[in-house]
N, C-alpha and C positions, 0 to 999 in steps of 0.2 A: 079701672084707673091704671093699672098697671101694663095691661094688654095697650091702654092708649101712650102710656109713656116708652111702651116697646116700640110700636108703629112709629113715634115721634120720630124716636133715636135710628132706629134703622133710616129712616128718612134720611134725617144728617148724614149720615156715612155716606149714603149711596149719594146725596149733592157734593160732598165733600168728593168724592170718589170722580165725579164725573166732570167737578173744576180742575181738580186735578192732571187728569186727562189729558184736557181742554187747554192747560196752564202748556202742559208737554208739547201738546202738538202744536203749540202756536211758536213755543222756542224752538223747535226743530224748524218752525215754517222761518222763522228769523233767518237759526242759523242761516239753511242754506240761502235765502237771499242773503246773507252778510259774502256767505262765499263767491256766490255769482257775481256779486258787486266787485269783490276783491277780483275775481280770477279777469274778468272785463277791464278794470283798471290796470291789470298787470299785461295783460295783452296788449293796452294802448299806450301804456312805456315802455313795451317793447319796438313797438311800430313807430313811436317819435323816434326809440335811441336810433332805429336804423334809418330812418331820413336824416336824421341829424349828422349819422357817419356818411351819409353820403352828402350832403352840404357840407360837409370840412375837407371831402377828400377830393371834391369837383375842383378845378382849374378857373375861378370865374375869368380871366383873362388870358388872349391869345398872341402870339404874331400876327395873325390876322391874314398867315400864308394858308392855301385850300388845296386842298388833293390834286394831283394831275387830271385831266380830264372832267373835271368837274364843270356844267355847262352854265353859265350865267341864266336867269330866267329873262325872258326876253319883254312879258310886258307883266311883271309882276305887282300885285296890288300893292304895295309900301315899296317903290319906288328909291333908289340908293339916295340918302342925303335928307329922304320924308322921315316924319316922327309919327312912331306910334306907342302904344301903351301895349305892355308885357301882362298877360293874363295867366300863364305860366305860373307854378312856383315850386319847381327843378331847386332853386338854391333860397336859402333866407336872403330875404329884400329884394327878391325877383319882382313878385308877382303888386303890380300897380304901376310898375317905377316905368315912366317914359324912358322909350328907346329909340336911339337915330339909326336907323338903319344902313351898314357898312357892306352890305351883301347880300343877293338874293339870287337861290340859284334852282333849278329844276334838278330835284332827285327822288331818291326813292329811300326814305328816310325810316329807320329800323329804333324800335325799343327790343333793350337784348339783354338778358342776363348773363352774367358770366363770373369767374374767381379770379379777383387780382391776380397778380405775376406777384406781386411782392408780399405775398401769404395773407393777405385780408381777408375778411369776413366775404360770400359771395354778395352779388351786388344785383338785387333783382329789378326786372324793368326798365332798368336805364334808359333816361331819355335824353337826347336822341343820337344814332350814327348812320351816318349817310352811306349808301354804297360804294360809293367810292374811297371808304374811311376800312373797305374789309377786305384782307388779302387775297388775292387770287380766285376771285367770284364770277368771272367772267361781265358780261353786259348786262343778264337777264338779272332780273329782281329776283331776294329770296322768298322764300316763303316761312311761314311760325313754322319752328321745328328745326329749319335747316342748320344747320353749323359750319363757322365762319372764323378767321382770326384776327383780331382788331388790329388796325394800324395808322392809333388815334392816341392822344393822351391829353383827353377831357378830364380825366382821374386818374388819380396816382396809381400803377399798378395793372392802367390798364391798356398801353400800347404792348402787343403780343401777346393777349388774350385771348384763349378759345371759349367764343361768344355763342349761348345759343338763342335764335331770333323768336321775339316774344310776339311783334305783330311789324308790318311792313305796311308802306302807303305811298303813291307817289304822290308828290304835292312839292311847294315849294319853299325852301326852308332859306332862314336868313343866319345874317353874322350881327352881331349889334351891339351898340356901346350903352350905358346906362349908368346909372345912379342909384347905388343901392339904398332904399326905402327904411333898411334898420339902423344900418355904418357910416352912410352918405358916402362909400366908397365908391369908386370911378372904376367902373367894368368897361374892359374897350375889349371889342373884337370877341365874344362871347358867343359860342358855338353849341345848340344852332337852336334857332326858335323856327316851327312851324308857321304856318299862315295860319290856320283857324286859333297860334297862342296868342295871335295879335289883336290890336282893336285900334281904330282910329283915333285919333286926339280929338276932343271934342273944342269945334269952334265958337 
């Protein structure tokens, strides 16, 4: 009897022992999903604040003056005066908002990162600056890599910036007025939406 009240007891311990365990490794398995969850989330308010600071520091409206040499496109698909729908979303209340088209012209259009002039945070990707928008680059188109000095001011900070080119494309980019989608603000002369950020208006 006593031999079987031993065997019992030791039993308990060793189930006790092995929930226990079992209890630990499953809060350690928590924890670190609690963390990854956390460090995910904190990565993706990081990545909103900096869109965010570049949608407040973007210019949405121009003169609607264009660089010297800048060539008109000659039979470009949106047409000066056609409407099309902005598939873009460069700025809050871009992307949807029907756009009249003020400008369309053949270039060779750069996303570029670069550091404000006026000590800002650097500014990656930036889209877009046309060739004719960088100092002293001659004719030829750049290549990712190459460095350039802006002489545009789509954003605060950044006419006289040394830009470095993220990727290049020639195609044909537009000027265009719209309707902001969050503000109902009137963006005129808004530089520059590519061809493939457009889409036709549906009839």
């Amino acid at each position: 009897m006593n031999m079987k009240k031993w065997m019992f007891s030791l039993m308990v311990i060793l189930l006790a022992t092995v929930f226990a365990a079992c209890g630990t490794d499953q809060e350690n398995e928590q924890d670190k999903e609690n963390t990854d969850t956390n460090q995910q989330q904190e990565e993706k308010n990081q990545e909103n604040n900096s869109n965010d600071a570049e949608d407040k520091d973007m210019m949405h409206s121009s003169s609607g003056e264009v660089p010297d040499g800048l060539k008109e496109a000659e039979n470009p698909k949106f047409p000066v005066d056609s409407k099309a729908i902005i598939e873009a979303s460069h700025m809050e209340g871009m992307k949807g908002a029907e756009a009249t088209i003020k400008g369309a012209y053949d270039t060779t259009v750069y996303s570029v990162t670069y550091t404000p002039t006026n000590g800002g945070e650097k500014v990656k990707n930036h889209k877009w600056v046309i060739h004719e928008e960088l100092k002293d680059v001659g004719k030829e188109p750049l290549k990712p890599g190459d460095e350039a000095t802006i002489q545009a001011s789509h954003m605060k900070g950044m006419d006289g910036a040394k830009a470095t080119i993220d990727s290049a494309e020639q195609t044909t980019v537009y000027m265009v007025d719209y309707t902001s989608t969050t503000t109902d603000e009137e963006v005129t002369n808004h530089k520059w939406v590519t061809e493939d950020e457009l889409s036709s208006v549906e009839q």
